[in-house]
N, CA and C atoms as an extended XYZ file, in Angstrom:
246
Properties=species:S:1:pos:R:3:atomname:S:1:resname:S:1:resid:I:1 pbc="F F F"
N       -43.249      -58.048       61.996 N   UNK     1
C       -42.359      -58.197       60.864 CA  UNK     1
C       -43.090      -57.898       59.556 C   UNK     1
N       -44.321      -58.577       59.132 N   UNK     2
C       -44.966      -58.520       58.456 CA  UNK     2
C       -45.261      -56.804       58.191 C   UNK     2
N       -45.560      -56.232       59.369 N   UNK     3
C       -46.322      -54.673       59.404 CA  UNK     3
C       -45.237      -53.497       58.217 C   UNK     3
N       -44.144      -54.358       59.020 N   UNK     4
C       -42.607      -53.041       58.005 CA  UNK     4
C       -42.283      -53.639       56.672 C   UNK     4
N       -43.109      -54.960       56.211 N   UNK     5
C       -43.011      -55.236       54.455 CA  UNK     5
C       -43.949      -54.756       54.222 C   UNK     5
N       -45.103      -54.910       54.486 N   UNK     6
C       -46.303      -54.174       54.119 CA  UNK     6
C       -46.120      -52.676       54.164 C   UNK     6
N       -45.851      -51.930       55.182 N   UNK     7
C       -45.654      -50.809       54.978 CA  UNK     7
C       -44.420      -50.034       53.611 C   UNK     7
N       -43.454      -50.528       54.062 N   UNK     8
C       -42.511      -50.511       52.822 CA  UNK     8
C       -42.893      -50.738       51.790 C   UNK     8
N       -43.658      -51.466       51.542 N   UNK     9
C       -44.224      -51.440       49.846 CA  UNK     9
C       -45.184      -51.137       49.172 C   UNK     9
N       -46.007      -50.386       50.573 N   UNK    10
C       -47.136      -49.596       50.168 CA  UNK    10
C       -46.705      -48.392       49.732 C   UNK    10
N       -45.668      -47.129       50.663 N   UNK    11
C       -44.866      -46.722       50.111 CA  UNK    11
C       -44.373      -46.490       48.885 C   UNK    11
N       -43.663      -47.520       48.418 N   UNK    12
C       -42.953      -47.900       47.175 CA  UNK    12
C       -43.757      -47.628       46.210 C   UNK    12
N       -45.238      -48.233       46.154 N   UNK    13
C       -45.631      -48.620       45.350 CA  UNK    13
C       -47.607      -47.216       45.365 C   UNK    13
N       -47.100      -46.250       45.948 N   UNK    14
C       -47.860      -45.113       46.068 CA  UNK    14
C       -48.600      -45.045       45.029 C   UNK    14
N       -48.030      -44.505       43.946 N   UNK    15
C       -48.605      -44.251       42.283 CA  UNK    15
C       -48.539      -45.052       41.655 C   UNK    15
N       -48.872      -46.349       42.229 N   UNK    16
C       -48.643      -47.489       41.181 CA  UNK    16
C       -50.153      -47.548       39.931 C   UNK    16
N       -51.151      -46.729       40.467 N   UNK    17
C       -51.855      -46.778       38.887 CA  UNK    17
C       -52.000      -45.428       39.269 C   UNK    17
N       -51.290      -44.607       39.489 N   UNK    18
C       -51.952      -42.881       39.378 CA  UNK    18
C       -50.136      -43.158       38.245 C   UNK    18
N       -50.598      -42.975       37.150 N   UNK    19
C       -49.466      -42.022       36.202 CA  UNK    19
C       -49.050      -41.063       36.262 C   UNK    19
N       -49.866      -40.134       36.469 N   UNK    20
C       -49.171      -38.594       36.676 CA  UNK    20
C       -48.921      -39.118       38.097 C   UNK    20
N       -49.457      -39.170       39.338 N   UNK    21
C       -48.492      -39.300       40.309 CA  UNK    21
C       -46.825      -39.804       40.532 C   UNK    21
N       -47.231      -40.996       39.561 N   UNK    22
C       -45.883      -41.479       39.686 CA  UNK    22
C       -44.283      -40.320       38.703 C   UNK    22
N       -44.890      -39.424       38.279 N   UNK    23
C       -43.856      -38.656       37.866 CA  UNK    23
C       -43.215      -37.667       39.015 C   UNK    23
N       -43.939      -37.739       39.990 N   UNK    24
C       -44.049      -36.304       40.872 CA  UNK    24
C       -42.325      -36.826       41.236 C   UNK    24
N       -41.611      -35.351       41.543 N   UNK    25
C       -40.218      -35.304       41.769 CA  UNK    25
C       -39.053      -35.747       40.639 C   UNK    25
N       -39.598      -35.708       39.408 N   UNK    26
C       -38.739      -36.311       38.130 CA  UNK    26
C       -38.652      -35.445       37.693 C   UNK    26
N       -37.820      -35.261       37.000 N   UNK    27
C       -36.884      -34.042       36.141 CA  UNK    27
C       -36.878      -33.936       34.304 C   UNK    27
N       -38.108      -33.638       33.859 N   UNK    28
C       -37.968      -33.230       32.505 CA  UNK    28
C       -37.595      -31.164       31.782 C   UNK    28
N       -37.849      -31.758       30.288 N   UNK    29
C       -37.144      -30.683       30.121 CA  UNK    29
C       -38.368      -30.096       28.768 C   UNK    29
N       -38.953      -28.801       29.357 N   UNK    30
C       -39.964      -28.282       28.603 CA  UNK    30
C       -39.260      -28.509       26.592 C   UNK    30
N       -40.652      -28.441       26.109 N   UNK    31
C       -40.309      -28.957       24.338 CA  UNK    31
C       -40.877      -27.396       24.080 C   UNK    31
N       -41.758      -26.564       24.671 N   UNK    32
C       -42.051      -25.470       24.320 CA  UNK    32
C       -42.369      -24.144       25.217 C   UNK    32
N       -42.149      -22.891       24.450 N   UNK    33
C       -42.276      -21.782       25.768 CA  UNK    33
C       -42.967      -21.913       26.302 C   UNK    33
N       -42.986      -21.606       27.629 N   UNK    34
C       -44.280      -21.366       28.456 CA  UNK    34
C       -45.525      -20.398       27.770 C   UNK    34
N       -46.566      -20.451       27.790 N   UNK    35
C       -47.528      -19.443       27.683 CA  UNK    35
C       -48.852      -19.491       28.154 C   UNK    35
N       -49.148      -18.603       29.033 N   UNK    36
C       -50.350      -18.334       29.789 CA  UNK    36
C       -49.911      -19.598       30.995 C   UNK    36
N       -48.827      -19.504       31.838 N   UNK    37
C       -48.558      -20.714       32.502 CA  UNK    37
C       -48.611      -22.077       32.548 C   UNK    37
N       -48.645      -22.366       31.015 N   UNK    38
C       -48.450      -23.704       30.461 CA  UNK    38
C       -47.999      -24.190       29.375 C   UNK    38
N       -46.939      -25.460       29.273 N   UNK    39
C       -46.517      -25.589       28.441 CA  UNK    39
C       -46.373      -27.010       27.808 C   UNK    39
N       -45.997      -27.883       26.710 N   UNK    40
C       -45.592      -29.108       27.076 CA  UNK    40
C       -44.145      -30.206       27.123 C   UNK    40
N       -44.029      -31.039       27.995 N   UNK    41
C       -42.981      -31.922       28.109 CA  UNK    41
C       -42.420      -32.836       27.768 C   UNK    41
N       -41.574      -33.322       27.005 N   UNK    42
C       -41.412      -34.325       26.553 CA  UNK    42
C       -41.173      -35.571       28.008 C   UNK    42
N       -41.987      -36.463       27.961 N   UNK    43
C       -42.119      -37.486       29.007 CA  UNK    43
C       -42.047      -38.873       28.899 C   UNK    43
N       -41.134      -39.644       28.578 N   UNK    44
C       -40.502      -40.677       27.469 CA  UNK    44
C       -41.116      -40.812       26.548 C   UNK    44
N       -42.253      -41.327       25.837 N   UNK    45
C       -41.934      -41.221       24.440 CA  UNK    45
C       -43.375      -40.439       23.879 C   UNK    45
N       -43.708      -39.474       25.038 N   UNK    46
C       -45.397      -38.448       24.859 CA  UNK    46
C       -45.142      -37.314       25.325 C   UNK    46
N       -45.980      -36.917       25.329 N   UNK    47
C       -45.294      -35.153       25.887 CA  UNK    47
C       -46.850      -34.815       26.549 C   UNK    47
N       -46.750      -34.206       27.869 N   UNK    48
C       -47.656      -34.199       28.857 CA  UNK    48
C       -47.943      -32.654       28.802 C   UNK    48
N       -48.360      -32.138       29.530 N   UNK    49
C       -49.299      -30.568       29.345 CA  UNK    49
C       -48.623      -30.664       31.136 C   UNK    49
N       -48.059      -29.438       31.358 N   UNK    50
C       -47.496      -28.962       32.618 CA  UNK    50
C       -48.135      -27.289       32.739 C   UNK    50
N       -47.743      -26.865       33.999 N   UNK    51
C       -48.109      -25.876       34.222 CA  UNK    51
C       -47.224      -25.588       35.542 C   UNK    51
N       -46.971      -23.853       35.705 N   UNK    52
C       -46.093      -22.964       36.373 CA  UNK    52
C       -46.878      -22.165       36.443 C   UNK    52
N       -46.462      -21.397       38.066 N   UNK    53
C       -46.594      -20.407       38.384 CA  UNK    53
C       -45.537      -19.397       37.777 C   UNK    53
N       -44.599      -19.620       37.509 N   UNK    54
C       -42.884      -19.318       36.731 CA  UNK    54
C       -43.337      -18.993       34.900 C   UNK    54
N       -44.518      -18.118       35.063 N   UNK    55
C       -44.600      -18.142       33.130 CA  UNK    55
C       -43.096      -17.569       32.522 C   UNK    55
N       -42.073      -17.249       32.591 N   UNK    56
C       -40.522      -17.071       32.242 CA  UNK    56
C       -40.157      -18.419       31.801 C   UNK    56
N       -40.586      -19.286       31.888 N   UNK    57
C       -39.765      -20.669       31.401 CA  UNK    57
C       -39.895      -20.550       29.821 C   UNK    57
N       -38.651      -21.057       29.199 N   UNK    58
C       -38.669      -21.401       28.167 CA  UNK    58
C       -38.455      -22.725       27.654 C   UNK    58
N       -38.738      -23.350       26.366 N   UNK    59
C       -38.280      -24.187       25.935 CA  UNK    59
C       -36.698      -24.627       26.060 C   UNK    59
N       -36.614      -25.496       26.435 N   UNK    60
C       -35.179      -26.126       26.675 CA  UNK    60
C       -34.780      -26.253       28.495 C   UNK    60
N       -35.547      -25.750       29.335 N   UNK    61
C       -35.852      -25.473       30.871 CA  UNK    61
C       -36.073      -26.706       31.038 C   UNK    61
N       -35.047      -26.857       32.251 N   UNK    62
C       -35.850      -28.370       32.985 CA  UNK    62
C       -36.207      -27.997       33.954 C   UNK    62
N       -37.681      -29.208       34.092 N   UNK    63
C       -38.361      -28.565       35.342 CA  UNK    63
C       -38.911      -29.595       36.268 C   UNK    63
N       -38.763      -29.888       37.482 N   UNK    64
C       -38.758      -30.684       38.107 CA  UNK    64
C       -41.010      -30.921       38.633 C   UNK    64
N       -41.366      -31.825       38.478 N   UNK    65
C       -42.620      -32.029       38.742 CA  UNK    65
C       -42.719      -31.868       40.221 C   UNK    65
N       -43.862      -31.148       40.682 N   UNK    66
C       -44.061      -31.257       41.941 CA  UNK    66
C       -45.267      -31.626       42.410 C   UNK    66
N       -46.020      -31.684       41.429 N   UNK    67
C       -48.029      -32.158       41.809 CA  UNK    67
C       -48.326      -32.445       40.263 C   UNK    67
N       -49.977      -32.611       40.870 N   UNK    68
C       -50.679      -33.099       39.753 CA  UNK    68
C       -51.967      -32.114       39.943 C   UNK    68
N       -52.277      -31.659       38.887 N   UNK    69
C       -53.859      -30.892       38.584 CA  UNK    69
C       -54.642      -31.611       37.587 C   UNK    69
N       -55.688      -32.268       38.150 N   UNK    70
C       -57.126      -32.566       37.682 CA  UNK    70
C       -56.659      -34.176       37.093 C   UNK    70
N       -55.435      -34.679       37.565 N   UNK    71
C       -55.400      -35.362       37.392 CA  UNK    71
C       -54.432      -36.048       35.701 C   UNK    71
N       -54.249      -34.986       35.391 N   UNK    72
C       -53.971      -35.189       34.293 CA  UNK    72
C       -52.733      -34.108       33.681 C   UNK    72
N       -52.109      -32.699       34.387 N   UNK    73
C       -51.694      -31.648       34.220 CA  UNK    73
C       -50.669      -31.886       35.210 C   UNK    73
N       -49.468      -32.067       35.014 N   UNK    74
C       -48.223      -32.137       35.975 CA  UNK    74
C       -47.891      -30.617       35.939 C   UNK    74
N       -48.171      -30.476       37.457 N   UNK    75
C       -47.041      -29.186       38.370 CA  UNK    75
C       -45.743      -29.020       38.413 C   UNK    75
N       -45.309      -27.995       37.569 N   UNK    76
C       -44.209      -28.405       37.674 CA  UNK    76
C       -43.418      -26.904       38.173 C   UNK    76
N       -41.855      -26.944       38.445 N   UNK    77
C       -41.450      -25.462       39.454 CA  UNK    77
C       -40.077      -25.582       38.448 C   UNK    77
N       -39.461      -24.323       38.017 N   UNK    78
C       -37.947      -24.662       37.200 CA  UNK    78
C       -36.593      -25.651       38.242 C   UNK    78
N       -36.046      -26.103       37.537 N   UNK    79
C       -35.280      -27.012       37.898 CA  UNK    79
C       -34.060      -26.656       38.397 C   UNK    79
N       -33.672      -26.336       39.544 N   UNK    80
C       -32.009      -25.610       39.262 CA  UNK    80
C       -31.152      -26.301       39.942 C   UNK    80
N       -30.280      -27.333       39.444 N   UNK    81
C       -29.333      -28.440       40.109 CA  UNK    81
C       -28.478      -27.549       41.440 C   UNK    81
N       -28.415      -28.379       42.497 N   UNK    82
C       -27.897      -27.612       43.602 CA  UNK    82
C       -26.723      -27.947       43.906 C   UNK    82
């Protein structure tokens, strides 16, 4: 019994001190063009440094996070609601 609370909230609680982890799969919306495959995000009330393989993004693009680089640089891929 114990094994499936513990597990469940290890889970849950994955990125509980990785910050940039805990964004991975969230949906912001670039503040500036892309250039040289990076740009930055507004990320509640800071704006983070992202990066694409997709240099075409522009400001106003939402883009869904998918990783983290160096720890500090959210991956991110354009966003396209399905």
């Amino acid at each position: 019994m114990f094994d499936k609370i513990l597990k469940k909230n290890s889970e849950k609680n994955k990125n509980l001190n990785d910050i940039a982890g805990s964004h991975i799969g969230k949906i912001y919306q670039l503040s500036q063009d892309m250039v040289d495959g990076r740009a930055k995000a507004k990320v509640g009330d800071s704006f983070w440094l992202v990066e694409s393989k997709n240099e075409n993004l522009k400001k106003g693009d939402k883009v869904k996070v998918t990783g983290v680089i160096d720890g500090v640089i959210l991956e991110v891929e354009k966003y396209e609601k399905k």
